[in-house]
C-alpha positions as CSV (number, residue, x, y, z in Angstrom):
1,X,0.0,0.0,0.0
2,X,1.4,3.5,-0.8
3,X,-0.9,4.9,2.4
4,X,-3.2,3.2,5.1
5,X,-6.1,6.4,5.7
6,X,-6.4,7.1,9.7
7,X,-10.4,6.7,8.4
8,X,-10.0,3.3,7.6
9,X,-8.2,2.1,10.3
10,X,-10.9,-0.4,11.6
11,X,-11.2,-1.7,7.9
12,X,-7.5,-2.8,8.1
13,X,-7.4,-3.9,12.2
14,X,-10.3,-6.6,10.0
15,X,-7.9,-7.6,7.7
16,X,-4.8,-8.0,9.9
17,X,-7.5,-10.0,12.1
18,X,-7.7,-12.7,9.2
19,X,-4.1,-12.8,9.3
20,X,-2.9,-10.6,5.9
21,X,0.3,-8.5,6.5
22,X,-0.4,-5.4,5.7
23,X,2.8,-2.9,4.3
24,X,2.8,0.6,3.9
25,X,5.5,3.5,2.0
26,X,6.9,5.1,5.1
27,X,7.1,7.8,2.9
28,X,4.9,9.8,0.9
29,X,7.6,11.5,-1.2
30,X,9.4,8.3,-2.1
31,X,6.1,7.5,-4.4
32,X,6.4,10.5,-6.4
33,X,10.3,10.7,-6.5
34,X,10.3,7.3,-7.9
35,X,7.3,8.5,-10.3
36,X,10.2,10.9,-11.8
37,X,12.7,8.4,-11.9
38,X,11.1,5.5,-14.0
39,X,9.9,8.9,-16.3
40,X,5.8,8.1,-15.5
41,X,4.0,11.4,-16.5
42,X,0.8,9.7,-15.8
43,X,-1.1,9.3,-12.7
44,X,-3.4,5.6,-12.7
45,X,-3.9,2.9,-10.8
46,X,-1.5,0.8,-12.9
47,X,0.8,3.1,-13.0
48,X,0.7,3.4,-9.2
49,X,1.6,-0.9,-9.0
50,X,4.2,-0.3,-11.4
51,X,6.4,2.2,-9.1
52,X,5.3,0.3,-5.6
53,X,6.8,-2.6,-7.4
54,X,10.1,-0.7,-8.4
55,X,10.6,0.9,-4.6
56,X,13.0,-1.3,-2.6
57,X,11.7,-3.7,0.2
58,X,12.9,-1.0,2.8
59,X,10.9,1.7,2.2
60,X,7.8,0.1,3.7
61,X,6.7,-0.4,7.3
62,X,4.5,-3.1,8.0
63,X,1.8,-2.3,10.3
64,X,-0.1,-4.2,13.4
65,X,-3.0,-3.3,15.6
66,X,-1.4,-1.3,18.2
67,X,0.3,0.8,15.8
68,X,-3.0,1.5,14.1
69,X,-4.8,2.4,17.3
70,X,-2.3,4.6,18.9
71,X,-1.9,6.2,15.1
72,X,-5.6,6.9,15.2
73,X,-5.7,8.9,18.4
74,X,-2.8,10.3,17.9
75,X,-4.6,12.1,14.6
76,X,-7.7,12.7,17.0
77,X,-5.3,15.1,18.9
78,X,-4.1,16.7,16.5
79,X,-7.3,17.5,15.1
80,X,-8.1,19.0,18.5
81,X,-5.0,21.1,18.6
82,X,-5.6,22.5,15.1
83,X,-8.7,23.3,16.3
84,X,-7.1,25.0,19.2
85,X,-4.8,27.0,17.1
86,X,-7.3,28.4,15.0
87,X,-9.4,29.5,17.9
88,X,-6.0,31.1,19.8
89,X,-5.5,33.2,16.8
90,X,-9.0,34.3,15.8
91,X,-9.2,35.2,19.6
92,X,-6.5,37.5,19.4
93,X,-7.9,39.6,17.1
94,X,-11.0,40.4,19.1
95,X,-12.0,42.3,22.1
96,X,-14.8,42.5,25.2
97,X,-17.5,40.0,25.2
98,X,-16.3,38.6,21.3
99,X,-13.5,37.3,23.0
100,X,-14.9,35.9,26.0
101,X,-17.3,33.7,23.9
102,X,-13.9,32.1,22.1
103,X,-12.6,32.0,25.4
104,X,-14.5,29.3,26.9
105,X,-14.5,27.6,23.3
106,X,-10.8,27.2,23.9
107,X,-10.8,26.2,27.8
108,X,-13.5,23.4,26.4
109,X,-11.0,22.2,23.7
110,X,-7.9,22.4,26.2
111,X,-9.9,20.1,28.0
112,X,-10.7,17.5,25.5
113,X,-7.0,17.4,24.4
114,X,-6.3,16.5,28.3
115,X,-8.6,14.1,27.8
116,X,-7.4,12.8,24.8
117,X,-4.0,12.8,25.8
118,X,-4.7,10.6,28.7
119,X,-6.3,8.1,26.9
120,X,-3.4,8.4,24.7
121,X,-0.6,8.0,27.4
122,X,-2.8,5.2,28.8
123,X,-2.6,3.3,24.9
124,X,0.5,3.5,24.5
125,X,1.3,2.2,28.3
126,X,-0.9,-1.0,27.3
127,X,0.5,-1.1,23.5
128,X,4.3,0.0,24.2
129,X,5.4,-2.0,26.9
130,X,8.4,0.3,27.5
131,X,6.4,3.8,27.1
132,X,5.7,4.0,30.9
133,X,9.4,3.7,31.9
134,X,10.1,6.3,29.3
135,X,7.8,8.5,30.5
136,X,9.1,8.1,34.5
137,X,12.8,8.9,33.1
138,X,12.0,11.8,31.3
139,X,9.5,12.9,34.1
140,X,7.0,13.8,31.5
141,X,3.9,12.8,33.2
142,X,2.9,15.7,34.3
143,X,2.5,17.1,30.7
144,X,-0.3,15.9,28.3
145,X,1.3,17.2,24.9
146,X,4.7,15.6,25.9
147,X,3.4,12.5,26.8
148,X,1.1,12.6,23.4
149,X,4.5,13.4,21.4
150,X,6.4,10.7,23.1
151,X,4.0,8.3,22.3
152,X,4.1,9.6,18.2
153,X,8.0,9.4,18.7
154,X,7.9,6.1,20.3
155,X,5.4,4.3,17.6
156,X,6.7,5.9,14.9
157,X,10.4,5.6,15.2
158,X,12.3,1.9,15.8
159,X,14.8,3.2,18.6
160,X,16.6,-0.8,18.0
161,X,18.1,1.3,14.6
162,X,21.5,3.1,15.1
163,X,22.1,6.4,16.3
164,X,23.0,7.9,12.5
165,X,19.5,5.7,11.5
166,X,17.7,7.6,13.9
167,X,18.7,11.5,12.8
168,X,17.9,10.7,9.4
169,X,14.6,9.9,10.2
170,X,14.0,12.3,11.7
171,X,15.6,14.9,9.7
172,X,18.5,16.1,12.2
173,X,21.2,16.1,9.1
174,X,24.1,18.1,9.2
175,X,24.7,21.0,6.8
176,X,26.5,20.1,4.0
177,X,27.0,23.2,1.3
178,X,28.8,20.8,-1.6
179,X,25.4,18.9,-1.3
180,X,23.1,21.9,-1.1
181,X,20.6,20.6,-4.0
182,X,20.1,17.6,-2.5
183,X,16.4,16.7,-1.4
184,X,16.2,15.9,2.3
185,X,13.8,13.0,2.8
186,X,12.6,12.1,6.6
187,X,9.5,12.0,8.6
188,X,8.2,15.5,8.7
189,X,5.3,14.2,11.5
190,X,8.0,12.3,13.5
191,X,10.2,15.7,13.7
192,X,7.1,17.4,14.8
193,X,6.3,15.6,17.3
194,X,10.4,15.2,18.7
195,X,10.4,19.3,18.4
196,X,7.3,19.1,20.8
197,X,8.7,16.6,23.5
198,X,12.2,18.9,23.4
199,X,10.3,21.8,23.7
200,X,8.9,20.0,26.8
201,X,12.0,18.6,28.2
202,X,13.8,22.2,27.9
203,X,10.8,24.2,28.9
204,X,11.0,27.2,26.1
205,X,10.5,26.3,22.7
206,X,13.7,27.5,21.8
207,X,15.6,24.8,21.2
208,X,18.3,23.4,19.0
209,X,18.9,20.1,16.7
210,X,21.5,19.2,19.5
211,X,18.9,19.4,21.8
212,X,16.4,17.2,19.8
213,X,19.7,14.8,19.2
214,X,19.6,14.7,23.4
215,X,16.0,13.6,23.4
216,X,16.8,10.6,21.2
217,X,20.1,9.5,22.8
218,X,18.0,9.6,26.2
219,X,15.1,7.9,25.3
220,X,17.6,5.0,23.2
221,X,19.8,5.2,26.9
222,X,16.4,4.2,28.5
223,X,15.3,1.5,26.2
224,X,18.7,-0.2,26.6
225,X,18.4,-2.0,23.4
226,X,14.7,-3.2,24.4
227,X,12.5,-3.9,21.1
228,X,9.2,-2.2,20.8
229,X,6.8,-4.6,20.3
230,X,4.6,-1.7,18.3
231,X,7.5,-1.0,15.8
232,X,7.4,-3.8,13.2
233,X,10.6,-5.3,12.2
């Protein structure tokens, strides 16, 4: 599959059910990079076979249950914070009584991301058996929107990898000016949510790529080589 839709998630929990593997492009871009490379100018279904087909084995992620479920909240809360985003802005650029009304709209949505988070955290205790731990070490608990990120992190990236493995997925390269052309390809979603847990860990969301660099090597310190069940081999 070039994509498994957050929508259809209990279509696909079905088919795993039945005992189908189900693989997935870890990468979005890869599909239309490779589009370029075999020359295809035109979009179709066949077409579509013929470039999943020429992608090597590595490029795809194959999914289970847990990573499904803890995928689809995940995308519930972030549908809540966009939400919450919006509101903070329009807010803003009222005054008196217009923005007390978008006021309590925001303090409502605050509270169904708490929510949300907590079901969240406890998921991801349940589905990544070494989340919890994680969580104690960093001493996260306290915050829902690190504990949400660390989950994301934690289900989207396979800490068993090495180090260098690691920043490239999540897009901590170095600066290179002979190779200055050169497309970047990484996990934008995964480097979103690592910025939020840094921001968390550092407590100002000024932070550096050393400082997201930190966040890994402590969380791979914690794991101490453990394998996540939720991260597919």
């Amino acid at each position: 599959m070039d994509t498994v839709p957050v929508e259809l998630t209990d279509e696909f929990i079905e088919v795993l059910r039945r005992g189908v593997r189900v693989f997935y492009l870890r990468r979005l871009t890869l599909f239309n990079l490779m589009y370029e490379r075999l020359g295809i100018k035109t979009k179709s279904a066949k077409n579509d076979v013929r470039v999943l087909m020429a992608l090597e084995t590595k490029w795809f992620r194959e999914v289970s249950e847990d990573f499904l479920i803890i995928r689809r909240l995940i995308a519930a809360y972030r549908s809540l914070l966009k939400s919450h985003q919006s509101l903070m802005k329009r807010m803003k650029a009222l005054n008196g009584s217009e923005r007390d009304v978008l006021r309590n709209a925001v303090r409502a949505l605050e509270e169904q991301m708490k929510a949300m988070a907590e079901i969240i955290a406890a998921e991801a205790g349940k589905r990544i058996p070494a989340y919890s731990r994680v969580v104690d070490t960093l001493k996260v608990g306290g915050y829902s929107a690190a504990k949400v990120a660390l989950a994301e992190v934690m289900t989207y990236a396979d800490f068993s990898k090495g180090i260098t493995k690691l920043k490239n997925y999540f897009g901590l390269f170095k600066v290179d000016g002979r190779k200055k052309g050169k497309r970047k390809i990484f996990s934008g979603e995964a480097r979103k949510a690592l910025e939020m847990l840094t921001m968390a860990l550092k407590g100002t969301a000024m932070i550096t790529a050393k400082n997201q660099l930190q966040t890994i090597e402590k969380i791979r310190e914690t794991l101490s080589g453990e394998r996540l069940e939720v991260i597919p081999a």
